[in-house]
Backbone as JSON, one array per atom type, in Angstrom:
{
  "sequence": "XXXXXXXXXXXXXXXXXXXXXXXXXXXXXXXXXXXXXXXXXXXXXXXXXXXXXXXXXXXXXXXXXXXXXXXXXXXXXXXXXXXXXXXXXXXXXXXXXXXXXXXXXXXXXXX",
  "N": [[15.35, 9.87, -47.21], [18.08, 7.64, -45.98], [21.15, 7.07, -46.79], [24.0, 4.99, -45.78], [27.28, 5.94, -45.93], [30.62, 4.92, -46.3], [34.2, 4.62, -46.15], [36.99, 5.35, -47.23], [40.73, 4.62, -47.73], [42.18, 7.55, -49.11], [39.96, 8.89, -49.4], [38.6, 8.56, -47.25], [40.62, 9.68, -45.44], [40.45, 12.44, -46.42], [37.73, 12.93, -45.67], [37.8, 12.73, -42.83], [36.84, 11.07, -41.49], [35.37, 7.64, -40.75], [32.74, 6.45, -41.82], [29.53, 7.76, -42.51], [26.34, 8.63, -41.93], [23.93, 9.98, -44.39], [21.18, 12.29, -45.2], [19.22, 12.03, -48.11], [17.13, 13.34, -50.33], [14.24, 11.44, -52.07], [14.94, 9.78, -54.92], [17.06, 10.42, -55.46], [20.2, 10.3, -56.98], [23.32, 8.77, -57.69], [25.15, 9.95, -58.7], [24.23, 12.56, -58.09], [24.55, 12.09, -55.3], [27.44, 11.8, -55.28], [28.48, 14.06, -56.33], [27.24, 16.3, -54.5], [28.89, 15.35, -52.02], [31.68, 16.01, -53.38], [31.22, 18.95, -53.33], [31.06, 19.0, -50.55], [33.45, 18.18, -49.55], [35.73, 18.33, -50.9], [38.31, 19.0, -53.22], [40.29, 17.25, -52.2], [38.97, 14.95, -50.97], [37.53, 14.6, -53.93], [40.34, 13.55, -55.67], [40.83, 11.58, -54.29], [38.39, 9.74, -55.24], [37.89, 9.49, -57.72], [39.25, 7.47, -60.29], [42.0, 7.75, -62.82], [41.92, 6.84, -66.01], [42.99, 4.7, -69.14], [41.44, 4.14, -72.11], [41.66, 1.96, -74.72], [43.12, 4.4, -76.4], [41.13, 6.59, -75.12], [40.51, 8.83, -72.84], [39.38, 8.04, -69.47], [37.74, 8.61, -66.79], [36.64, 7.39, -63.48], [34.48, 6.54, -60.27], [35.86, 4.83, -57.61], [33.73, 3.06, -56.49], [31.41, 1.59, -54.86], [28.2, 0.34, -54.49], [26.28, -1.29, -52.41], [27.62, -3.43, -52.15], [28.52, -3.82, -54.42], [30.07, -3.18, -57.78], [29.74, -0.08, -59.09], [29.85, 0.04, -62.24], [29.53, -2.5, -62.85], [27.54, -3.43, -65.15], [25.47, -5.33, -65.25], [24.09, -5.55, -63.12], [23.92, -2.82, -62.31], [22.49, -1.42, -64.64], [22.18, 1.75, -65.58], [24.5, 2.83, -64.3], [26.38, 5.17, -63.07], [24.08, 6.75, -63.08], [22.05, 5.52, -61.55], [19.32, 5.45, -58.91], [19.48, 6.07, -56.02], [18.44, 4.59, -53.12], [16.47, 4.37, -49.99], [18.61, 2.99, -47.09], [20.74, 2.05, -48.74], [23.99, 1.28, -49.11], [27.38, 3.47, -49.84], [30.49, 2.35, -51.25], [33.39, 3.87, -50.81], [36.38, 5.01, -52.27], [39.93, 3.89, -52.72], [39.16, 0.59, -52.22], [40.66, -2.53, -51.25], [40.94, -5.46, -51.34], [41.05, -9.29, -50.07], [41.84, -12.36, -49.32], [41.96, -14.78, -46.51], [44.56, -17.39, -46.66], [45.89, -20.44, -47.09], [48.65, -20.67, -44.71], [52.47, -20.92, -45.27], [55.01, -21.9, -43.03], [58.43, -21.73, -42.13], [61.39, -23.8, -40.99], [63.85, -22.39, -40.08], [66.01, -23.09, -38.78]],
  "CA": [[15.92, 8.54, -47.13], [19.52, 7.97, -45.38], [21.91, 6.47, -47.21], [25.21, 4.71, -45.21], [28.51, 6.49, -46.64], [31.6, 4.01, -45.82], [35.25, 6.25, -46.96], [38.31, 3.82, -47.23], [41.75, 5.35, -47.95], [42.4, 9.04, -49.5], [38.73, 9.52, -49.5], [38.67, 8.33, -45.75], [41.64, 10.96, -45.27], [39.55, 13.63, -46.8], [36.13, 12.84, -45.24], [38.68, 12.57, -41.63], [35.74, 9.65, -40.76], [35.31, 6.33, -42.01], [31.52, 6.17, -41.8], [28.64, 8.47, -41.77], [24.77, 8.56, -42.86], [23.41, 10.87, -44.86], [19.73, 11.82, -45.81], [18.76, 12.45, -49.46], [15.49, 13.23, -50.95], [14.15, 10.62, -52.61], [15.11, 10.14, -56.1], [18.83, 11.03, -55.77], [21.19, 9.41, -58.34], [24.28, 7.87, -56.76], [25.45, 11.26, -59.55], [24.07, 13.55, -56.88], [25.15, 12.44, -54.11], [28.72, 12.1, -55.29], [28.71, 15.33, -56.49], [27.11, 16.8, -53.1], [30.08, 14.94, -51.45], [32.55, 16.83, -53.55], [31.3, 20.07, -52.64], [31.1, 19.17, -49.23], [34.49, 17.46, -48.89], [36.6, 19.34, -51.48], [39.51, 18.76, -54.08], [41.03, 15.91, -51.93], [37.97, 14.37, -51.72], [37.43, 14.43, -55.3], [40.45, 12.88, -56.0], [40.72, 9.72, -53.92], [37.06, 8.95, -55.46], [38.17, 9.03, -58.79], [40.59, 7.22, -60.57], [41.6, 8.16, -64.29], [42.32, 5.81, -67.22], [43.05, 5.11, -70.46], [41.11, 2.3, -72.87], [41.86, 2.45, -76.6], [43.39, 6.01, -76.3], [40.7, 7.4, -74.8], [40.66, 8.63, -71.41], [38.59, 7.19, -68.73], [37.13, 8.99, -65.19], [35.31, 6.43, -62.96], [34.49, 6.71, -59.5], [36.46, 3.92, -57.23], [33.14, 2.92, -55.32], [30.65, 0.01, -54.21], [26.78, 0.27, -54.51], [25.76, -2.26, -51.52], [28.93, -4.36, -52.17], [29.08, -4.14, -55.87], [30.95, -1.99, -58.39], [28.72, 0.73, -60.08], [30.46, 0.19, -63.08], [28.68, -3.08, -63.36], [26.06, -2.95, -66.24], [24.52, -6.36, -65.21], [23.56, -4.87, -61.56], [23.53, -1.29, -62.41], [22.32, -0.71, -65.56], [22.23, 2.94, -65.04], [25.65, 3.28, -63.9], [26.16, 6.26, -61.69], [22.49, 7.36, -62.89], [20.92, 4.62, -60.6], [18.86, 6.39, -58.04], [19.82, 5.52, -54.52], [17.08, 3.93, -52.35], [16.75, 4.15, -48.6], [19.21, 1.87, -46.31], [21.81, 1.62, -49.01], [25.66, 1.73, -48.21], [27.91, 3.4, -50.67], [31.78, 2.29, -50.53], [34.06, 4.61, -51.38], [37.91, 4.85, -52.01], [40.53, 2.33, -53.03], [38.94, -0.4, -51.41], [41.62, -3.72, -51.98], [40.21, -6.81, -50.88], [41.64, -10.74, -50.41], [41.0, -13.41, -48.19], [42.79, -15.68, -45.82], [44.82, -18.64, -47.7], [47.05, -21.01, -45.6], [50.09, -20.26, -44.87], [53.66, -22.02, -45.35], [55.88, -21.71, -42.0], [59.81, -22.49, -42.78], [62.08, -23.63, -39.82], [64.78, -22.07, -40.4], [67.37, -23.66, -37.59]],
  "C": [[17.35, 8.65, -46.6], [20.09, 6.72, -46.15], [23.41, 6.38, -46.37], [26.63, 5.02, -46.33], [29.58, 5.48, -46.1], [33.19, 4.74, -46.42], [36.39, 5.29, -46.64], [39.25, 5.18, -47.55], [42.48, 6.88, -47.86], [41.13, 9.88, -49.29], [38.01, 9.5, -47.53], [39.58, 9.9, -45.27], [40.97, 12.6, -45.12], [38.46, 14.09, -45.93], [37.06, 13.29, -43.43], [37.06, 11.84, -40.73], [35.76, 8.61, -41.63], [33.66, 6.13, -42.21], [30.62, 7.31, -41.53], [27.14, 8.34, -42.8], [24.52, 9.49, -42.76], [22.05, 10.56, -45.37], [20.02, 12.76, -46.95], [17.32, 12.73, -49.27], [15.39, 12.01, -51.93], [14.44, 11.22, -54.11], [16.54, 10.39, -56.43], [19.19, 9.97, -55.94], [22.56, 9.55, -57.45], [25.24, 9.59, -57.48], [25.49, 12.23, -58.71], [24.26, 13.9, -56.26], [26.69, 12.37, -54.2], [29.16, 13.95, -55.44], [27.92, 16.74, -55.34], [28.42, 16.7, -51.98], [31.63, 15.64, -51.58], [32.49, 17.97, -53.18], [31.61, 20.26, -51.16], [32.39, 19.28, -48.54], [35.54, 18.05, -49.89], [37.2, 18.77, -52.67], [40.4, 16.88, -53.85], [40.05, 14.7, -51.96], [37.75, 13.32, -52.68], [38.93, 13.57, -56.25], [41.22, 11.65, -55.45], [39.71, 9.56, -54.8], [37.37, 8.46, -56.6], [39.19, 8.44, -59.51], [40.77, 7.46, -62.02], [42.55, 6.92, -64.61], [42.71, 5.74, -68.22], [42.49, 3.66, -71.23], [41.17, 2.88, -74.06], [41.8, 4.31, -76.77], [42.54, 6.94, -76.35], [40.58, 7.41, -73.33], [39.57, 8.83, -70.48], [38.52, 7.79, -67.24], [36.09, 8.23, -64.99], [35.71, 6.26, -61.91], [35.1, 5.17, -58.8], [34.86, 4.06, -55.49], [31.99, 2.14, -55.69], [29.71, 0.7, -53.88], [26.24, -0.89, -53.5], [26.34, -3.45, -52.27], [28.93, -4.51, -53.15], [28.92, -3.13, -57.25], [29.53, -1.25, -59.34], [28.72, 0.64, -61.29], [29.76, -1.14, -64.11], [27.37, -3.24, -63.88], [24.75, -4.2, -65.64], [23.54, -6.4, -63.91], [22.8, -3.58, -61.36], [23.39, -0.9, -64.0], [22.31, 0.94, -66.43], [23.69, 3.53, -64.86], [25.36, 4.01, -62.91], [24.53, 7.29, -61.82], [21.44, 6.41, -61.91], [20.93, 5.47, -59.13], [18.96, 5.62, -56.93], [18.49, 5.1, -53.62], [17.37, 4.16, -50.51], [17.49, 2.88, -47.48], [20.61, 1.41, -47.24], [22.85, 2.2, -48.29], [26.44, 1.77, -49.94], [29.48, 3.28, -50.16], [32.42, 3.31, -51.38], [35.55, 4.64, -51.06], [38.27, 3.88, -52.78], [40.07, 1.09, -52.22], [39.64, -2.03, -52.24], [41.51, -4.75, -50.94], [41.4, -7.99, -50.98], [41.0, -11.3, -49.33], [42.69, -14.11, -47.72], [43.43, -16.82, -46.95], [45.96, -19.22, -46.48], [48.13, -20.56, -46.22], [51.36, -21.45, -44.23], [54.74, -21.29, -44.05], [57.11, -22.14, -42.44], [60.9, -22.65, -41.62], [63.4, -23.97, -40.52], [66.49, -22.52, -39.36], [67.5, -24.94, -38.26]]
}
């Protein structure tokens, strides 16, 4: 199956591409292929992907990346988390990816 890789930021840096497809065997856990990725791609890699935390003084590693545009992290999508097994044609995002949108904007004439 080929799964679309997408590499934003540090992890972009690392990868030195922003895009590439990879084939799995079926059955591979989003787990897998991150951790294929690290071997492949190294230290730096490894840490754009991850970002560390802290929630009620305990501390928190979780990958900074997008399952076909939405966060792995979400239970109501991904039940599984990073154990949900990748399917053929997905796109995983990876990196800091920091989003917004257009909003109007205020001009000021200044003369």
């Amino acid at each position: 199956m080929t799964v679309n890789m997408r590499y934003y930021g540090l992890v972009a840096a690392a990868t030195k591409k922003a895009q590439e497809d990879i084939e799995f065997k079926k059955g591979t856990t989003v787990e897998e292929a991150l951790k294929m990725l690290v071997e492949k791609y190294g230290k730096e890699f490894e840490k754009g992907l991850f970002v560390e935390s802290a929630f009620a003084d305990n501390k928190i590693i979780t990958p900074n990346l997008l399952l076909n545009k939405s966060r792995i992290q979400w239970a109501q999508d991904f039940p599984l988390g990073i154990k949900t097994p990748l399917k053929d044609g997905d796109v995983l995002w990876m990196g800091l990816i920091i989003g917004g949108g257009e909003r109007e904007r205020t001009y000021f004439n200044l003369v």
